[in-house]
N, C-alpha and C positions, 0 to 999 in steps of 0.2 A: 729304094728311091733316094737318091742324093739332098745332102742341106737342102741345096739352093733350091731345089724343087719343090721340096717342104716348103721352107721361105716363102716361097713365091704365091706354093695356096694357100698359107695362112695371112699373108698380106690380102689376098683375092678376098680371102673368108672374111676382113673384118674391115673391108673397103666396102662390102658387101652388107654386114651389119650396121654399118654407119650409115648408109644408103638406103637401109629398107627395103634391099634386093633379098627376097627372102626364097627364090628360087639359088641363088648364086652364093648362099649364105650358106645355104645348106649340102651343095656338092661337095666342100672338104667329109663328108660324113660315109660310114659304111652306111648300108639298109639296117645294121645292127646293134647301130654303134647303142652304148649306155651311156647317159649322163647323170652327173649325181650333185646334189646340192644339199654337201652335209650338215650344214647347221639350220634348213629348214625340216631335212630328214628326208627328202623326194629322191626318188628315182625314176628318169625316163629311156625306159627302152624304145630304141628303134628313129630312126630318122625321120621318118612320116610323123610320127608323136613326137617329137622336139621341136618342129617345123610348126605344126600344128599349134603347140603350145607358146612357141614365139609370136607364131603370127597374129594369135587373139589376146598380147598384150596390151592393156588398156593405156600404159603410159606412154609418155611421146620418150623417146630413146636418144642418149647422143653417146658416141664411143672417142674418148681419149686416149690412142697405145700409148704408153710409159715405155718400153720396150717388149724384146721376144727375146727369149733363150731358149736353144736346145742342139740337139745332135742326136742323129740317128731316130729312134720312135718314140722321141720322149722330150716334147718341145712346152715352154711354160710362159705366159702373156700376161705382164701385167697392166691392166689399165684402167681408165677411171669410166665406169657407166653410170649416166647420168638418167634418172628418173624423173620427169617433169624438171628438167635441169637441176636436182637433187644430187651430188656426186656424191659414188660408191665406189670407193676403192676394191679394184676384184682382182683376183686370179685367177687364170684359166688353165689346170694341166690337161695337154694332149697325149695322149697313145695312138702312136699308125701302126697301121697294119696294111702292105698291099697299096702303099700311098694312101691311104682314107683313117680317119677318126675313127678309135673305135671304142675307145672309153674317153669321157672328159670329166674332170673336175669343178667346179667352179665355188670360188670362195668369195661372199663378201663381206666388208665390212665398211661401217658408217663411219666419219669422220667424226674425231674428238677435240676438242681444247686439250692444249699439253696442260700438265699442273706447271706452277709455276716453281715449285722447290730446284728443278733440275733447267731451268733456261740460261745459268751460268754458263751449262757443257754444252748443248743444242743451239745450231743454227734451225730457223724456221724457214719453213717451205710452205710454197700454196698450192693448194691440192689441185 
């Protein structure tokens, strides 16, 4: 499968997330794919059960891309997901296989106050 083809379902994928299309959210996926969320320690096999487990999220959801990087089957999404408009800065690795998902990563973390010893060197950004 070409970039641009990539590209295009993973803009599909998370036009599709932000939307609460959760049948159109879930086709970049194999039947097999794994997803893993290692700092809570879960693993979710199979499509049907990530679908599943999406769609009985209690929170109201909003998705901010930062950008997309990748090439060939190995494409990385950073963006901001908002919980109850809570932002969580995340990342998502992909692996294709066959055009489809077949392992993903996902990282998050919470937004902090900088300390203030190092704001001489740092410009500040809003999440």
């Amino acid at each position: 499968m070409e970039n641009q083809e990539i590209r295009k379902a993973l803009d599909q994928h998370w036009a599709a997330s932000a939307a609460g299309d959760s049948e159109a959210e879930h086709e970049i996926y194999h039947d097999d794919v794994l997803v893993e969320y290692p700092q809570s320690g879960e693993r979710i096999c199979g499509r049907h059960n990530i679908q599943a487990l999406r769609g009985h999220h209690p929170a109201k959801l909003g998705f901010t891309i930062r950008r997309i990087l990748g090439s060939g089957n190995l494409w990385i999404t950073e963006y901001v997901l908002s919980y109850n408009e809570q932002p969580t800065q995340t990342v998502s690795i992909m692996e294709f296989r066959d055009g489809k998902v077949t392992h993903e990563t996902q990282y998050f973390a919470d937004p902090f106050e900088p300390p203030a010893w190092r704001a001489q060197w740092v410009e500040h950004q809003e999440n």
